[in-house]
C-alpha positions as CSV (number, residue, x, y, z in Angstrom):
1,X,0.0,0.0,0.0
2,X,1.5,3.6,-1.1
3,X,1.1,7.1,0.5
4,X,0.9,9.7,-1.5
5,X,1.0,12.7,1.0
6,X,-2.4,12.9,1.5
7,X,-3.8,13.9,4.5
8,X,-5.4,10.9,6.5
9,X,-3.1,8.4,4.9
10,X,-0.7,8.3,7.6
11,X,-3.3,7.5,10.0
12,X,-5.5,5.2,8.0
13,X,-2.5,3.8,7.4
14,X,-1.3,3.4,11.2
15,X,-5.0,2.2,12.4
16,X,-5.2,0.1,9.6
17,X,-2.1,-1.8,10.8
18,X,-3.3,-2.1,14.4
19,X,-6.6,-3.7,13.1
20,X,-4.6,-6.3,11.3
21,X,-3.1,-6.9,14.2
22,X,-6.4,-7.6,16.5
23,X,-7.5,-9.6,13.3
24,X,-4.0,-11.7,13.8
25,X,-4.7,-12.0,17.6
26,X,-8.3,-13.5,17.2
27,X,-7.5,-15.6,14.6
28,X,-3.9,-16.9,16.8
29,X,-6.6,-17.3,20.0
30,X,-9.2,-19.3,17.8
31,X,-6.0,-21.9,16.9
32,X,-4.4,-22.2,20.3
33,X,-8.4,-22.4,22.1
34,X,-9.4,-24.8,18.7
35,X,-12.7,-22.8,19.5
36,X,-13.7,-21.7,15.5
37,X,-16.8,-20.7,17.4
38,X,-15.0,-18.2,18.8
39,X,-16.1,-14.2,18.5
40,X,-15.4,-11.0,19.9
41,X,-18.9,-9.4,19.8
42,X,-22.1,-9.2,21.3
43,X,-25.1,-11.9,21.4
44,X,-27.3,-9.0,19.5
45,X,-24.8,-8.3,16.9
46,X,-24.4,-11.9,16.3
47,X,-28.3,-11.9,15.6
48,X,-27.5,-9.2,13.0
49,X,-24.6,-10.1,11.8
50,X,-24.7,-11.9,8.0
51,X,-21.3,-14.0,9.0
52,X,-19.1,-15.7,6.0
53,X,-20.1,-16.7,2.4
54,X,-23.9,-17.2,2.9
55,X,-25.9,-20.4,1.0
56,X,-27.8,-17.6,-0.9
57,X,-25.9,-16.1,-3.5
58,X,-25.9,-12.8,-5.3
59,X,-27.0,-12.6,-8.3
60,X,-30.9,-10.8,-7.8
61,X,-31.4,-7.7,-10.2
62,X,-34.5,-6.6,-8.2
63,X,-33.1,-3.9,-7.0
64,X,-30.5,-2.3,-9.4
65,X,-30.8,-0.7,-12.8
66,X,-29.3,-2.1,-16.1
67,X,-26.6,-0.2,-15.7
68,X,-25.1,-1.3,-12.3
69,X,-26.5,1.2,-10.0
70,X,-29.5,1.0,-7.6
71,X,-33.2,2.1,-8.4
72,X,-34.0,4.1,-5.5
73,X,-37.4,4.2,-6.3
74,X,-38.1,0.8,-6.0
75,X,-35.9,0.3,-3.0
76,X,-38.1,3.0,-1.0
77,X,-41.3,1.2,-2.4
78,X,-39.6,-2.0,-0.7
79,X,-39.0,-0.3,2.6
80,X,-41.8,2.4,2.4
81,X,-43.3,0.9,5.8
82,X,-40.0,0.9,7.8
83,X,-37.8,4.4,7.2
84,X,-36.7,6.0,10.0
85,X,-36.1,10.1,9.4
86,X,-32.9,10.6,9.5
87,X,-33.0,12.9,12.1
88,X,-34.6,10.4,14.7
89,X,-32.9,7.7,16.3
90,X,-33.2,4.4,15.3
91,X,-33.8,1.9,18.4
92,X,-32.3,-1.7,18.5
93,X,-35.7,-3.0,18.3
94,X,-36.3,-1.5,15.0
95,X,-33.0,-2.3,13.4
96,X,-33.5,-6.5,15.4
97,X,-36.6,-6.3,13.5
98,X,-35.4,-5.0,10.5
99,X,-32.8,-8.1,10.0
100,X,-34.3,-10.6,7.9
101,X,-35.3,-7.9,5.5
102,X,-32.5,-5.8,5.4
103,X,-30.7,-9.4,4.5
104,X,-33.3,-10.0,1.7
105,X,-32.3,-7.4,0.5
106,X,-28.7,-7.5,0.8
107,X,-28.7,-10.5,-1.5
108,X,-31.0,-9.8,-4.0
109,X,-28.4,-6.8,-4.6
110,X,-26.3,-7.9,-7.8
111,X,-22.2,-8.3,-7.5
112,X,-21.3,-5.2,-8.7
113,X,-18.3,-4.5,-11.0
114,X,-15.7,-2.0,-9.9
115,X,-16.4,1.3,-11.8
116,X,-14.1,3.9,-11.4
117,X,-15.6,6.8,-13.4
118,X,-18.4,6.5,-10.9
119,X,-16.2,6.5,-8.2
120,X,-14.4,10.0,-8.8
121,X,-16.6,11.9,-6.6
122,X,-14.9,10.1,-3.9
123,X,-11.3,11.1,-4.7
124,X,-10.2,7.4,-3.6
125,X,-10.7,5.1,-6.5
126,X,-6.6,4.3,-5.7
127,X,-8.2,3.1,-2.7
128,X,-11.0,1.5,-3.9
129,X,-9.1,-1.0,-6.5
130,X,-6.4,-1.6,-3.9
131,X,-9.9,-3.1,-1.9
132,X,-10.1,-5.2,-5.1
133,X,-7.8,-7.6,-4.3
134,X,-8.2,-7.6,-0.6
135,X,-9.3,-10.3,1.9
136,X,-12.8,-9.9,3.2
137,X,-11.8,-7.7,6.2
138,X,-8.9,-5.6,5.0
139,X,-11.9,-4.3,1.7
140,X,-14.3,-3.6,4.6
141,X,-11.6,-1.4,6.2
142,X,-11.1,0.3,3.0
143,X,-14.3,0.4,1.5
144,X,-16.1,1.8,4.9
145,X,-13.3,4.4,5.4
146,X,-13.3,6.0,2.1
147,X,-17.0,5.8,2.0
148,X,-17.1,8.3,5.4
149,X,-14.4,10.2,3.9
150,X,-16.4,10.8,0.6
151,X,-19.8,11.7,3.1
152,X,-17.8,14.2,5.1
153,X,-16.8,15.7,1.7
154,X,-20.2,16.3,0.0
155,X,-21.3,17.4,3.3
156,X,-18.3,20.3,2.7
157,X,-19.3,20.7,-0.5
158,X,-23.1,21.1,0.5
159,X,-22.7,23.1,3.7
160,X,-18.9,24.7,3.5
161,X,-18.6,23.6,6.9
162,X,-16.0,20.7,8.6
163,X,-18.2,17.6,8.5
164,X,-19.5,16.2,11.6
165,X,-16.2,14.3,14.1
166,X,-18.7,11.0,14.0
167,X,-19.8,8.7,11.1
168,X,-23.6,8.6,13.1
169,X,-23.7,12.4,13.8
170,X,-23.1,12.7,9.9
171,X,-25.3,10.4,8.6
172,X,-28.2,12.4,10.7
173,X,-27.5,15.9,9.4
174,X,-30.1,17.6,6.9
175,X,-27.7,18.2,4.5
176,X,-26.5,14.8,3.9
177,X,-30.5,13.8,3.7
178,X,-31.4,16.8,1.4
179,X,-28.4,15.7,-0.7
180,X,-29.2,11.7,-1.2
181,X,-32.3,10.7,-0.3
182,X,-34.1,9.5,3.7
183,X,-33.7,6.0,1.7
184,X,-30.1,6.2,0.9
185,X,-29.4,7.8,4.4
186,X,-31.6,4.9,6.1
187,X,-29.9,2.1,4.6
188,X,-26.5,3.3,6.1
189,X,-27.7,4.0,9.3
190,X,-29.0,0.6,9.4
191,X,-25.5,-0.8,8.2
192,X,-22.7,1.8,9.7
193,X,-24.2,4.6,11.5
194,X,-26.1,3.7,14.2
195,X,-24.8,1.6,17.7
196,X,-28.0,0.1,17.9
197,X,-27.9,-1.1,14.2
198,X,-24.9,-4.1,12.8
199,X,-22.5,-1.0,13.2
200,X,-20.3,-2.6,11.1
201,X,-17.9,0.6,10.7
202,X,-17.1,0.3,14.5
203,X,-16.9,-3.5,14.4
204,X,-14.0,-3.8,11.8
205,X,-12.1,-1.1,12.6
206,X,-12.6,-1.8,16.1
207,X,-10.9,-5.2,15.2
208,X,-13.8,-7.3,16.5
209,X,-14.5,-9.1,13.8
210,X,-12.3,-11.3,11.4
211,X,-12.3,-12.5,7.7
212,X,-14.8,-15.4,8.6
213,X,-17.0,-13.2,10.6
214,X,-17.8,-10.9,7.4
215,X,-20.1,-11.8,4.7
216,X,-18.9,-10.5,1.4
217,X,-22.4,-9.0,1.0
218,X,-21.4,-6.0,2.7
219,X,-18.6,-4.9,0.3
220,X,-20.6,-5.7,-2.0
221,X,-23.4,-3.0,-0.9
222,X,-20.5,-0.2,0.2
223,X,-18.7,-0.8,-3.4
224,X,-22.7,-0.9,-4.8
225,X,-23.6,2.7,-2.8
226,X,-20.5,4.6,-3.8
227,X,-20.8,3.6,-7.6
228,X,-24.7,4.5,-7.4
229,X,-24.4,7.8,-5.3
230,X,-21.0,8.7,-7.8
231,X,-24.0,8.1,-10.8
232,X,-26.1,10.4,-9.1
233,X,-23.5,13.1,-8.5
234,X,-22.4,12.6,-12.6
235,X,-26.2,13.2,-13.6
236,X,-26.3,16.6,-12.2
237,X,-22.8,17.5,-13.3
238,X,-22.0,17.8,-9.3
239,X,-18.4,20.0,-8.6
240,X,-17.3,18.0,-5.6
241,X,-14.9,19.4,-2.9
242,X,-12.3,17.4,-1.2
243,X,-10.8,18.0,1.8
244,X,-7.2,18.8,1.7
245,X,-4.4,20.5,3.9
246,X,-4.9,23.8,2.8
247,X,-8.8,23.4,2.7
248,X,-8.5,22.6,6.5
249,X,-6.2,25.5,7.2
250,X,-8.8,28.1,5.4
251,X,-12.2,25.9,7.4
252,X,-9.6,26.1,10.7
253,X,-9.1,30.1,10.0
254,X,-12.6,30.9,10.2
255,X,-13.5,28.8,12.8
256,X,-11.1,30.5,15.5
257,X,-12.0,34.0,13.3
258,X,-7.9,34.5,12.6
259,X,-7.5,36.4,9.6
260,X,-4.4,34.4,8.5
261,X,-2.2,31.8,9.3
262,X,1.5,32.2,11.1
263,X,3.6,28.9,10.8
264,X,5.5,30.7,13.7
265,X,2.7,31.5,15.9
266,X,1.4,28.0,15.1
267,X,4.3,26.4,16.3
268,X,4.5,28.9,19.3
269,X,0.6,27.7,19.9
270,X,1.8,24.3,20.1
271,X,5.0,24.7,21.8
272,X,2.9,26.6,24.6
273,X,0.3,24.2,25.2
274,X,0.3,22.0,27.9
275,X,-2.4,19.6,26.3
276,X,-0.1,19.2,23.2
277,X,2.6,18.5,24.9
278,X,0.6,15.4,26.9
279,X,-0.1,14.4,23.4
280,X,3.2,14.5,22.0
281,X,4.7,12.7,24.7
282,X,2.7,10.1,24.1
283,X,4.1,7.3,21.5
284,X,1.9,6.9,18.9
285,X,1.7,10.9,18.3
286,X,5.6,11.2,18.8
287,X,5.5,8.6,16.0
288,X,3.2,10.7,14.0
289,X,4.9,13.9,14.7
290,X,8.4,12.1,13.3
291,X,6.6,11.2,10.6
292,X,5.6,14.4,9.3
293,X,9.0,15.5,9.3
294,X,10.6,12.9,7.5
295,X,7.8,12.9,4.7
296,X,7.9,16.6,4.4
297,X,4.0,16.9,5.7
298,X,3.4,19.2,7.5
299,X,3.2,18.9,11.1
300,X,-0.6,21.1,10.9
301,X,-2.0,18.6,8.4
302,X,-1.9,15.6,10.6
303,X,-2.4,16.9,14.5
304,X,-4.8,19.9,13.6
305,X,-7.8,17.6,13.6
306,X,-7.1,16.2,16.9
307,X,-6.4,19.4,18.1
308,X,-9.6,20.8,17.1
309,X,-11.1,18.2,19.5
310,X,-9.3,19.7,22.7
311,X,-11.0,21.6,24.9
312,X,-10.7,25.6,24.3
313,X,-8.5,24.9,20.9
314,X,-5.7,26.8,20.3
């Protein structure tokens, strides 16, 4: 896997790694215990949970057009009775109960082939084919993390605002819902945005679940929702914007109302702050922080969202 400077890559990168590594431990655990029954989540989940390469295959076209991409209008006719607004919560009874439909439909969804003129809006696609070729787990890492990058950016685009910190908090913003649809908002809730749903954002990158846990189903549907939303965003001739180091600076600027930036009286900020100095003491940040120097990156681009998180900023 490459970097190619941009920002996020160092710490998709280093997560991405420590995932693996969870993945390594269950499966290590699984052969010392000879348990294959084994699993690291919860007796709800597990109710959820579509595990390994299910007895039902793909190959439905009930839902999808000719060309590859979903009919949205027939998928709300199929789930007219159970959308939840966006802006509501949705309740672990509602997404239990929603299981064995949610898996209908699921498989009736058609493999779809990778398409990467459908996939520019996301500015990934490198990311996307490198998913490709993956194991089960390691495309659901990729897939599910460029897909929430891509949200967070057509939220910018929409609003011109930083996108919400949390994959649920964004996927229950009016702006995201104006932009694709209750339906299209619903069906990721169900999937990655909501703890009472399969959450399956949390449970891979969380390193809870492992190759045989995951039903191939699901990178099927993230790889089938990014080429069908990318077909929507071509249709309307859609300027996306992507969030970049200097985009950050300019959305940081106006949020502390500083009329421009000082790379000296940034690095004073930092120097000065006790918080950031807790932080850079710690490994994995000293680690980053080395990083950034021997890459050329700047130091801004890859602390200045964490920073943002402290309390009182800069």
């Amino acid at each position: 896997m490459q970097l190619n400077g941009r920002r996020g890559d160092f710490f998709f990168i280093s997560k991405f790694q420590s995932v693996r590594s969870k993945c390594l431990l269950h499966s290590v655990i699984m052969m010392h215990t000879g348990k294959s029954e084994e699993r690291f989540y919860s007796d709800e989940i597990a109710c959820m949970l579509i595990v390994g390469s299910c007895n039902e295959t793909h190959g439905g076209n009930n839902f999808t057009r000719p060309d590859g991409t979903v009919d949205w209008d027939i998928v709300e006719k199929f789930f007219a009775n159970d959308l939840v607004s966006h802006d509501k919560p949705l309740t672990y009874e509602h997404c239990s109960r929603l299981t064995p439909k949610f898996r209908t439909f699921l498989k009736q969804c058609p493999t779809v082939q990778y398409q990467p003129e459908k996939l520019a809006w996301t500015n990934r696609s490198d990311m996307i084919a490198l998913s490709q070729q993956a194991s089960n787990s390691t495309a659901t890492l990729i897939l599910s993390s460029v897909l929430e990058y891509s949200l967070g950016n057509l939220f910018l685009t929409r609003t011109g605002s930083t996108p919400p910190h949390l994959l649920r908090d964004l996927l229950m913003t009016d702006a995201l819902a104006a932009e694709q649809g209750e339906t299209v908002i619903y069906l990721l809730r169900l999937l990655l945005g909501s703890p009472n749903g399969v959450n399956l954002r949390n449970l891979v990158w969380h390193g809870f679940l492992s190759d045989e846990d995951l039903s191939p189903m699901y990178n099927n549907f993230l790889l089938l929702i990014m080429t069908s939303v990318g077909n929507i965003l071509d249709k309307r001739n859609y300027s996306m914007k992507h969030r970049s180091c200097s985009l950050d600076a300019q959305l940081l600027l106006a949020k502390i109302e500083a009329e421009s930036f000082s790379e000296i009286q940034f690095r004073t900020c930092l120097a000065n702050d006790r918080l950031v100095t807790e932080l850079l003491q710690r490994p994995k940040y000293s680690h980053a922080f080395r990083y950034s120097k021997s890459t050329q990156l700047k130091q801004k681009c890859i602390f200045t969202p964490h920073f943002q998180q402290l309390p009182g900023g800069f």
